[in-house]
DSSP file (Angstrom, degrees, kcal/mol; ACC not computed):
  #  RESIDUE AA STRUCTURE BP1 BP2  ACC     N-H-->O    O-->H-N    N-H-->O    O-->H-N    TCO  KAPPA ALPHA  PHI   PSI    X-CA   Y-CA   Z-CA
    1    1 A X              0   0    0      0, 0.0     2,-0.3     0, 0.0    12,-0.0   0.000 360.0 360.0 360.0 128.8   10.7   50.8   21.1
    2    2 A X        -     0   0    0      0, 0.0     2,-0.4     0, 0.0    40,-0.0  -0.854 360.0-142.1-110.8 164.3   13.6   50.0   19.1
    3    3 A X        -     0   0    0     -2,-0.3     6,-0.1     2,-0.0     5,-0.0  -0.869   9.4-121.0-114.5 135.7   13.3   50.9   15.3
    4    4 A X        -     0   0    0     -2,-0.4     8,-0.1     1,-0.1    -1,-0.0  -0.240  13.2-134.9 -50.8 149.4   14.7   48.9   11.9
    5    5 A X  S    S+     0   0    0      1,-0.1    -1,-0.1     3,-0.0     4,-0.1   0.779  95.8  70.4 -43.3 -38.2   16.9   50.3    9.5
    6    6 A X  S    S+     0   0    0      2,-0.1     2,-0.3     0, 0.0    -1,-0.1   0.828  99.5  29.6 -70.2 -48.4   14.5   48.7    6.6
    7    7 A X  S    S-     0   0    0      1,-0.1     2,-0.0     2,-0.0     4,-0.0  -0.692  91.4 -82.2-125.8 172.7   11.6   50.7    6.8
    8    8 A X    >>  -     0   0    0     -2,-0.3     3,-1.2     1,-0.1     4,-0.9  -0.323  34.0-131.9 -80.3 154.0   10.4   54.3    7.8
    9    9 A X  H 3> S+     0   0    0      1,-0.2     4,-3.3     2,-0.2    -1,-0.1   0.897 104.1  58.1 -68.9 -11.2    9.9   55.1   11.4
   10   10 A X  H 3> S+     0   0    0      2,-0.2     4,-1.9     3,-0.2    -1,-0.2   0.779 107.2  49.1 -78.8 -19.1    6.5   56.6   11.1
   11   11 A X  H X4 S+     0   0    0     -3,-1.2     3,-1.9     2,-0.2     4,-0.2   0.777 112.4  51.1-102.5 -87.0    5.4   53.4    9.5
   12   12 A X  H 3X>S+     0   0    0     -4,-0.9     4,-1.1     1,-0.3     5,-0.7   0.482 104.7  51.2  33.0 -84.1    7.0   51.7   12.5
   13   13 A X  H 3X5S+     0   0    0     -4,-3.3     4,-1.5     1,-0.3    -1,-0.3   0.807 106.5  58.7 -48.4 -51.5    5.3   53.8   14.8
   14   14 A X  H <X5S+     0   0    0     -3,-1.9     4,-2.5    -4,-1.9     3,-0.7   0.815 104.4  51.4 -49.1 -68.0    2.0   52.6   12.6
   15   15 A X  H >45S+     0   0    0      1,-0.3     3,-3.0     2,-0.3     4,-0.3   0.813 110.3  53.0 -14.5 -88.7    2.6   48.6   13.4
   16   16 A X  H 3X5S+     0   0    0     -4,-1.1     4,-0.9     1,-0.4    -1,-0.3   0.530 105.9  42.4 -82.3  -8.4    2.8   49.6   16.5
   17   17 A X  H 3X<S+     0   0    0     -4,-1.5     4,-1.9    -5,-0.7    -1,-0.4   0.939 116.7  56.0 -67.3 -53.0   -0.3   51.3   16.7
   18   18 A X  H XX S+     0   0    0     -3,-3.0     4,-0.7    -4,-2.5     3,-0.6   0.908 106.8  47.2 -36.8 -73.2   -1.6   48.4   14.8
   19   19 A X  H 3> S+     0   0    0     -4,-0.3     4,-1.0     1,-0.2     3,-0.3   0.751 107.5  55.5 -54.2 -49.3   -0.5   46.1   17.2
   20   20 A X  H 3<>S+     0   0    0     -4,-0.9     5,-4.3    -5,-0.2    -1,-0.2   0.987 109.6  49.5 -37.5 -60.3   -1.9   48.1   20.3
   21   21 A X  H <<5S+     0   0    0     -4,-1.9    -2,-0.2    -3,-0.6     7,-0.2   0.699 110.5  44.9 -69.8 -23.3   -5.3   48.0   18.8
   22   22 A X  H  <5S+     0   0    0     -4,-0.7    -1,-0.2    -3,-0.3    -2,-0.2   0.435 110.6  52.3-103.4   4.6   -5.7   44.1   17.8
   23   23 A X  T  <5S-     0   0    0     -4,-1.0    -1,-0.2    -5,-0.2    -2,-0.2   0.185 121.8-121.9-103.0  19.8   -4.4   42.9   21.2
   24   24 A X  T   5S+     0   0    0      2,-0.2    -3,-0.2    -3,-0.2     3,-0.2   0.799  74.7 129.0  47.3  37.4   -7.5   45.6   22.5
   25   25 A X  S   <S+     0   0    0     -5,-4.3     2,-0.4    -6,-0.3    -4,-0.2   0.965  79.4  35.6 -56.7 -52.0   -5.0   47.8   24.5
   26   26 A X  S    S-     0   0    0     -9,-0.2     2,-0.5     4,-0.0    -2,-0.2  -0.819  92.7-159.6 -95.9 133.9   -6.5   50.4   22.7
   27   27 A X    >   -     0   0    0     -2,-0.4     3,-2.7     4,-0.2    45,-0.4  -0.732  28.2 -62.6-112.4 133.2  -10.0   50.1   22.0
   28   28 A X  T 3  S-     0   0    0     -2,-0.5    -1,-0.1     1,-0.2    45,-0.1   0.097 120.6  -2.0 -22.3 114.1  -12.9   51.6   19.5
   29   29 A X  T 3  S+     0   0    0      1,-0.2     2,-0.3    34,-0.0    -1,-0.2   0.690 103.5 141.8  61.3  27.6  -13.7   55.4   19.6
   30   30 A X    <   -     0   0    0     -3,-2.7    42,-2.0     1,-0.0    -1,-0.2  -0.756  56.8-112.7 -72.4 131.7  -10.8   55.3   22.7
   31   31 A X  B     -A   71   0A   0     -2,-0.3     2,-0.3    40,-0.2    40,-0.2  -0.407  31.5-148.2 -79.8 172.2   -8.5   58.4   22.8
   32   32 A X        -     0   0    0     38,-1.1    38,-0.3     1,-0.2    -1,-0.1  -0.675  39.0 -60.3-136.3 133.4   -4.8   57.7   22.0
   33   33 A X        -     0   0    0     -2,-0.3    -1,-0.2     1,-0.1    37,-0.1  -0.166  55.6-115.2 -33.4 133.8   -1.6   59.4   23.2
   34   34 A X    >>> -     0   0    0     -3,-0.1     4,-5.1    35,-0.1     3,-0.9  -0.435  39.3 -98.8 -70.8 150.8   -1.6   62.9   22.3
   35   35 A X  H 3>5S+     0   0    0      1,-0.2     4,-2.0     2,-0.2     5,-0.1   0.921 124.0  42.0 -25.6 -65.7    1.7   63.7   19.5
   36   36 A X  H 3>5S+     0   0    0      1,-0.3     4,-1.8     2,-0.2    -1,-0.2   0.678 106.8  53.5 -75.7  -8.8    3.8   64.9   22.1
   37   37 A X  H <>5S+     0   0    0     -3,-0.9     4,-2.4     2,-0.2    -1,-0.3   0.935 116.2  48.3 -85.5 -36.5    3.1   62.3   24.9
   38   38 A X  H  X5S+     0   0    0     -4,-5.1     4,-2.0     1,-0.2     5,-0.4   0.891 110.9  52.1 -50.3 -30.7    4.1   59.4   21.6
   39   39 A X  H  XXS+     0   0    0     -4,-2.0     5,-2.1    -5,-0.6     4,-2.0   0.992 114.6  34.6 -91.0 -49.2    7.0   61.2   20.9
   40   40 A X  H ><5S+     0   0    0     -4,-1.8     3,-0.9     2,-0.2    -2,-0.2   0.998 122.1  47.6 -42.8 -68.0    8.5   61.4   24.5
   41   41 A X  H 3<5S+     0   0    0     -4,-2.4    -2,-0.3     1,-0.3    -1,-0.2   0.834 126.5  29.7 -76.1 -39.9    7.2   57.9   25.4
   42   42 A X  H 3<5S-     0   0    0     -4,-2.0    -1,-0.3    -5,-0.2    -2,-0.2   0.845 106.7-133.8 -97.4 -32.0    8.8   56.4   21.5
   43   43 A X  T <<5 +     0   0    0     -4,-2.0     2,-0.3    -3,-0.9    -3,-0.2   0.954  61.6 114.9  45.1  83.0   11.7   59.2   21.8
   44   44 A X  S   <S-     0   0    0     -5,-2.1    -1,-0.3    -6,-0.1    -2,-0.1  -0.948  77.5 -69.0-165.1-179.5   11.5   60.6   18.1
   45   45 A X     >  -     0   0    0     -2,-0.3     4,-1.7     1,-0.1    -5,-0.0  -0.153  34.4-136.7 -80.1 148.5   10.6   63.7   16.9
   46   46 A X  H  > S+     0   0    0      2,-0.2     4,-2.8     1,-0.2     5,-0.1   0.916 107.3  63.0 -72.5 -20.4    7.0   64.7   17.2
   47   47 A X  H  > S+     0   0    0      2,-0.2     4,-2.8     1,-0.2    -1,-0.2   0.936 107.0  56.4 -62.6 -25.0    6.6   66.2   13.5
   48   48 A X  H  > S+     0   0    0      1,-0.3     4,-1.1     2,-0.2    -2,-0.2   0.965 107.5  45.6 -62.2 -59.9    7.5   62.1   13.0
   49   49 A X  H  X S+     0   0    0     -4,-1.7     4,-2.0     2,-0.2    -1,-0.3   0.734 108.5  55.1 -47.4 -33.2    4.4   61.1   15.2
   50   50 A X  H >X S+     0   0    0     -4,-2.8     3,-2.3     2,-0.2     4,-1.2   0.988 110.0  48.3 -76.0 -77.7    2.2   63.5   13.4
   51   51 A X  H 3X S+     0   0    0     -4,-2.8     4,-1.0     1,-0.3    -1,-0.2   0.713 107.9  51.5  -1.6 -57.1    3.3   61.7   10.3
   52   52 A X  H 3X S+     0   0    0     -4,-1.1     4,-3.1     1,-0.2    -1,-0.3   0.880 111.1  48.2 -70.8 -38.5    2.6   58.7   11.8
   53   53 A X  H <X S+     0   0    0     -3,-2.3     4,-1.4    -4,-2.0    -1,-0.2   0.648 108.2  56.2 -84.2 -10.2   -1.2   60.0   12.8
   54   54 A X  H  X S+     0   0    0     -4,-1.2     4,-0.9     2,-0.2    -1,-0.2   0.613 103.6  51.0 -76.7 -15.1   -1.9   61.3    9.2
   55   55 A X  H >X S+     0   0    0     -4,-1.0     3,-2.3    -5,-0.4     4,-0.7   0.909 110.6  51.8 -96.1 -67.0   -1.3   58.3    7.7
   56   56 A X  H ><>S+     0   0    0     -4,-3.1     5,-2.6     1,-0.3     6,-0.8   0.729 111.8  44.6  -6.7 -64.1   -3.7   56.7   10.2
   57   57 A X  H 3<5S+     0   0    0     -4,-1.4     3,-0.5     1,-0.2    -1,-0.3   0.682 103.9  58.2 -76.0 -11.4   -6.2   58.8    9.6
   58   58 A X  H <<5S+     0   0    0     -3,-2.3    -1,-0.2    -4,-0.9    -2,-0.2   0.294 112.4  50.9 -75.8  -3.0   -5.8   58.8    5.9
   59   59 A X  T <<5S-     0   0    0     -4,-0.7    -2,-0.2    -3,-0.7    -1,-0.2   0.333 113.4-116.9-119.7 -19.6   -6.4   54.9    6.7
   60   60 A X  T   5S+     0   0    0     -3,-0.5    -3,-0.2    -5,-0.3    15,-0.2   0.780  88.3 109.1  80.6  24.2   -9.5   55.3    8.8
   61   61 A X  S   <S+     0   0    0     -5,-2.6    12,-2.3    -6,-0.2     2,-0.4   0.754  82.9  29.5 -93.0 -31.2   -7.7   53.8   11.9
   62   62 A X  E     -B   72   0A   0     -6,-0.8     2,-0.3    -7,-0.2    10,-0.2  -0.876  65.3-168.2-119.7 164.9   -7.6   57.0   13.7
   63   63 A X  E     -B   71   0A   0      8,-3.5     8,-2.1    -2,-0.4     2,-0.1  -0.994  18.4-131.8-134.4 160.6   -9.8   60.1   13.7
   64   64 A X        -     0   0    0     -2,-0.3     2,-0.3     6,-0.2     6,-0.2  -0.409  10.2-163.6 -94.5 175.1   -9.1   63.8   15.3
   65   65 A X    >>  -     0   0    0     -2,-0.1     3,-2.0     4,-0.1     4,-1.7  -0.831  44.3-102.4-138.1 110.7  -11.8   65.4   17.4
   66   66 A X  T 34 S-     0   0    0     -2,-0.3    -2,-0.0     1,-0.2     4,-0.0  -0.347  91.3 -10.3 -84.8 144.0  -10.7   68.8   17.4
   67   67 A X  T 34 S+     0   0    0     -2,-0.3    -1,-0.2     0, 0.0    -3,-0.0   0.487 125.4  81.7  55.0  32.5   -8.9   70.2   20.4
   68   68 A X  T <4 S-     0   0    0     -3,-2.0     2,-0.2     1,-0.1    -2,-0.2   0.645  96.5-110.6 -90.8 -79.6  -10.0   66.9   22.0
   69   69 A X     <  -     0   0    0     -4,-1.7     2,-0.2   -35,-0.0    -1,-0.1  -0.924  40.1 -48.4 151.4 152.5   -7.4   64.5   20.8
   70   70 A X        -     0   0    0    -38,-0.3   -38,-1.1    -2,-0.2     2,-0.4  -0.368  50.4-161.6 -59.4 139.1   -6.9   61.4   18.4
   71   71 A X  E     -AB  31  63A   0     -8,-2.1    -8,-3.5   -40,-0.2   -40,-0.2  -0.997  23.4-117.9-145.7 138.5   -9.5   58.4   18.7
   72   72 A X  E     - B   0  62A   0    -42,-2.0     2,-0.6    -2,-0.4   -10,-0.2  -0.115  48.9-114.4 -55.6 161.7   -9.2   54.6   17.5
   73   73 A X    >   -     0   0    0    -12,-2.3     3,-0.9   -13,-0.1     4,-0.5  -0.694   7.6-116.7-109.4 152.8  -11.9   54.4   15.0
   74   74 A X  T 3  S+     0   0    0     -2,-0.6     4,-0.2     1,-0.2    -1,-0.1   0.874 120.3  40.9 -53.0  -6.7  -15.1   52.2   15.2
   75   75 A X  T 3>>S+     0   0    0    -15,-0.2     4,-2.4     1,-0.1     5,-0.7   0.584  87.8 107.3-115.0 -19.7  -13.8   50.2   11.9
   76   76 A X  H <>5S+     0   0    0     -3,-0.9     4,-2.4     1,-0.2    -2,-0.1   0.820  78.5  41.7 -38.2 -27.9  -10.0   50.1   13.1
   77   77 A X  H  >5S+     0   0    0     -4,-0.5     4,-2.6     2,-0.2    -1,-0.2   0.941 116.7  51.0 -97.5 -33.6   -9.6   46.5   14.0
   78   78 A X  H  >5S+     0   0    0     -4,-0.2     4,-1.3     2,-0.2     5,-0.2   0.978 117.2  39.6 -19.9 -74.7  -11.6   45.3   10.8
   79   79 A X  H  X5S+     0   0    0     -4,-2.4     4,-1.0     2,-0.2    -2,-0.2   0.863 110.7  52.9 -62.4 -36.8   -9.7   47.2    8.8
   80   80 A X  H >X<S+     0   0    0     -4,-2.4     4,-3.4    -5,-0.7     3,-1.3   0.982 114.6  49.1 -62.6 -52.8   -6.1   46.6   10.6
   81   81 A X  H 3X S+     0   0    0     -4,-2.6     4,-1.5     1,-0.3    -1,-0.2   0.825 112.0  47.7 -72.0 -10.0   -7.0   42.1   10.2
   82   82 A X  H 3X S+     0   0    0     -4,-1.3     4,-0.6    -5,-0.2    -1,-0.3   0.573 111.8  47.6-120.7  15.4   -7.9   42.4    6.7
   83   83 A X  H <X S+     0   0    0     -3,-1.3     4,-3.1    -4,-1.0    -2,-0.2   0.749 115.3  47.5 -57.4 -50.1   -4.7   44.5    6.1
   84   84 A X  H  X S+     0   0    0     -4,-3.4     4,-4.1     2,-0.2     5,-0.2   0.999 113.4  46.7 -70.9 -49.5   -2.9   41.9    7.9
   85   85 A X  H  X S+     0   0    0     -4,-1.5     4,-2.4     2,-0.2     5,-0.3   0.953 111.0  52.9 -35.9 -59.8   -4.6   38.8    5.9
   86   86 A X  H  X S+     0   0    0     -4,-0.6     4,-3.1     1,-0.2     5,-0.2   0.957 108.0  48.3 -38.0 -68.7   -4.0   40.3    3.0
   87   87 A X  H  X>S+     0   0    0     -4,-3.1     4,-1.8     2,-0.2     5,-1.0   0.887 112.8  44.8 -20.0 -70.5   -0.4   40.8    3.9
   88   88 A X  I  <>S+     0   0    0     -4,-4.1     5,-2.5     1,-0.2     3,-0.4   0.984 113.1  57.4 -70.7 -59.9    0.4   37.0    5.1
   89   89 A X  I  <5S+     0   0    0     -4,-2.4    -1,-0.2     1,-0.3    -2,-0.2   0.577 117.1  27.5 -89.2 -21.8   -1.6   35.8    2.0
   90   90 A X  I  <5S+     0   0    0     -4,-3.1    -1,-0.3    -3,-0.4    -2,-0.2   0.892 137.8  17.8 -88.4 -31.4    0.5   37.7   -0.7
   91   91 A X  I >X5S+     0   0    0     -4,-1.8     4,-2.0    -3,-0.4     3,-0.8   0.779 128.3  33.7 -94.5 -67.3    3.8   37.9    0.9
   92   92 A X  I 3><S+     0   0    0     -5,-1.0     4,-1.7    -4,-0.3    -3,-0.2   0.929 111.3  52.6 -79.1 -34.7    4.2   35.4    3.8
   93   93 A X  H 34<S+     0   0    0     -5,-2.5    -1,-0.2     2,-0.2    -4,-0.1   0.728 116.6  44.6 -64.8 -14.6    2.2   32.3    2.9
   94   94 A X  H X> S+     0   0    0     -3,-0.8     3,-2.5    -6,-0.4     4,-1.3   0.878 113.8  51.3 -88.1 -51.3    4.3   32.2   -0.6
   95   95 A X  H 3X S+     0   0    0     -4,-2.0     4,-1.7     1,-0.3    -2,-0.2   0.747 109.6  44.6 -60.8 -28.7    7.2   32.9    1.0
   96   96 A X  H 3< S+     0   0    0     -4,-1.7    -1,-0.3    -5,-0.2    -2,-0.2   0.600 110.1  54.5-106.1  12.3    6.9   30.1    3.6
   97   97 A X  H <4 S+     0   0    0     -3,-2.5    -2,-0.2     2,-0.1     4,-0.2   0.411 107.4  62.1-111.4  15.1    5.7   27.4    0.9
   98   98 A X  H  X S+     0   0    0     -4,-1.3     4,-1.2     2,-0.1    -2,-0.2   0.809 103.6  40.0  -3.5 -83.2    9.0   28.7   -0.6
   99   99 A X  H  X S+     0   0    0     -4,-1.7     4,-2.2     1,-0.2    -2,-0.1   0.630 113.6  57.8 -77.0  -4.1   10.9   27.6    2.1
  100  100 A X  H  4>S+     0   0    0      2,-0.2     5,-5.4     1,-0.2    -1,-0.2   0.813 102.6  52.4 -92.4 -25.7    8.9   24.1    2.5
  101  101 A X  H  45S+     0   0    0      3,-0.2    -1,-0.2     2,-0.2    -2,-0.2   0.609 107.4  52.2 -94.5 -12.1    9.4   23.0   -0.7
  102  102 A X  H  <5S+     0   0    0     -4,-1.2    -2,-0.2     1,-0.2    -1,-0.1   0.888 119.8  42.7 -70.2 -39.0   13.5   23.6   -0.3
  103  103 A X  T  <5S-     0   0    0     -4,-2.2    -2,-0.2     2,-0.1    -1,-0.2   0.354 111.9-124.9-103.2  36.4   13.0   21.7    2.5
  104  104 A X  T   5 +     0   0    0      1,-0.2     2,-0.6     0, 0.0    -3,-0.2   0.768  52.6 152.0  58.2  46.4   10.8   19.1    1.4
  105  105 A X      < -     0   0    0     -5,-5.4    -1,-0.2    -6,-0.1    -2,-0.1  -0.917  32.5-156.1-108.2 114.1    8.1   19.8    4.0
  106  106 A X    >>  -     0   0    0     -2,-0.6     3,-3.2    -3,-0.1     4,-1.4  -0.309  25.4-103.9 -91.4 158.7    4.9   18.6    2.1
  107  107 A X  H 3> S+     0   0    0      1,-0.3     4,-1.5     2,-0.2     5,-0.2   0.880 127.2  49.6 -44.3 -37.2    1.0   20.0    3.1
  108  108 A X  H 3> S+     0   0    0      1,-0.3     4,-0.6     2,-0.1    -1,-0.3   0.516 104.4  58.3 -85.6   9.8    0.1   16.8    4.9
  109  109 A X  H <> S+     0   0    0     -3,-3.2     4,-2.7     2,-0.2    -1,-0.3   0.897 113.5  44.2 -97.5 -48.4    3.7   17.4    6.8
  110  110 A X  H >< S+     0   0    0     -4,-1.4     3,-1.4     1,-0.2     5,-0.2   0.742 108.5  55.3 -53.7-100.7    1.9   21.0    8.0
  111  111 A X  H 3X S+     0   0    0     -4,-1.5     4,-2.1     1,-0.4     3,-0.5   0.307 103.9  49.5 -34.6 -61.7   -0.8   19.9    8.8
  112  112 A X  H >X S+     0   0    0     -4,-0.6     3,-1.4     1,-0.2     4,-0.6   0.977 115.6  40.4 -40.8 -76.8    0.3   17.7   10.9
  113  113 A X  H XX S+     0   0    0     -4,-2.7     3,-1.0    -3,-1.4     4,-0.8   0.853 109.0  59.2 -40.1 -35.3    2.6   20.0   13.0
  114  114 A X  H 3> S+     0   0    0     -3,-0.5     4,-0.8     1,-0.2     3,-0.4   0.816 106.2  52.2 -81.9 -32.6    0.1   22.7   12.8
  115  115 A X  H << S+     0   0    0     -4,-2.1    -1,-0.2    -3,-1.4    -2,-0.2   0.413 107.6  52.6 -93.3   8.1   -2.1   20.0   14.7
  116  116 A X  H << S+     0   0    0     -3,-1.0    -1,-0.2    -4,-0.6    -2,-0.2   0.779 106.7  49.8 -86.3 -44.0    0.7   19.5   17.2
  117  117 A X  H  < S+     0   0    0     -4,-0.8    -2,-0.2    -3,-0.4    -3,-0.2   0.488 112.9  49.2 -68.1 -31.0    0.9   23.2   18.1
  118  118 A X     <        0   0    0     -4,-0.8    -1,-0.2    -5,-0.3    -3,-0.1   0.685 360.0 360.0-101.8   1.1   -2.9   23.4   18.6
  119  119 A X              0   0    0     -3,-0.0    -1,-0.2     0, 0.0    -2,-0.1   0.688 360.0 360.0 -83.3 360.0   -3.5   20.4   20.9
């Protein structure tokens, strides 16, 4: 995994957790890499993965079982898509009718492409 400059890795690490769990690599009440096996396998420090797995669980994505291991949570992929909605619908969807209206690309011009890409 390689990481940006922009943002912290532990919230990195979090995407990519994210991302695991809504393409169903990782699955509801499945255990998850243990710290140290993320932290070899990502190469960064483990106190960084622990980071990465408190903020999870402070987020209700992950939960501990102790001296079991980390487990996705029964609500994670709920919770991860209406993070991500949320997300497109404040940030990206303004941002790309932004960029439509420098370049004069009008609704009925999306629509129309959008209906190009889905046939």
């Amino acid at each position: 995994m390689e990481f940006r400059d922009k943002q912290a890795i532990y919230i990195q690490i979090a995407d990519y957790f994210g991302n695991n769990i809504l393409k169903d690599i990782w699955k509801a009440d499945e255990k998850v890499p243990s710290v140290r096996q993320l932290a070899v396998e990502l190469e960064v420090n483990p106190n960084t993965v622990m980071r990465t797995y408190n903020h999870l669980q402070e987020n209700n994505i992950i939960y501990n079982k102790r001296g079991i291991g980390f487990f996705v949570s029964p609500e994670a992929k709920k919770i991860l898509t209406e993070d991500l909605k949320k997300q497109f619908i404040e940030v990206e969807l303004p941002e790309l009718y932004r960029k439509m209206k420098l370049m004069g690309i009008t609704n009925d011009d999306l629509v129309e492409m959008l209906s190009k890409i889905n046939a």
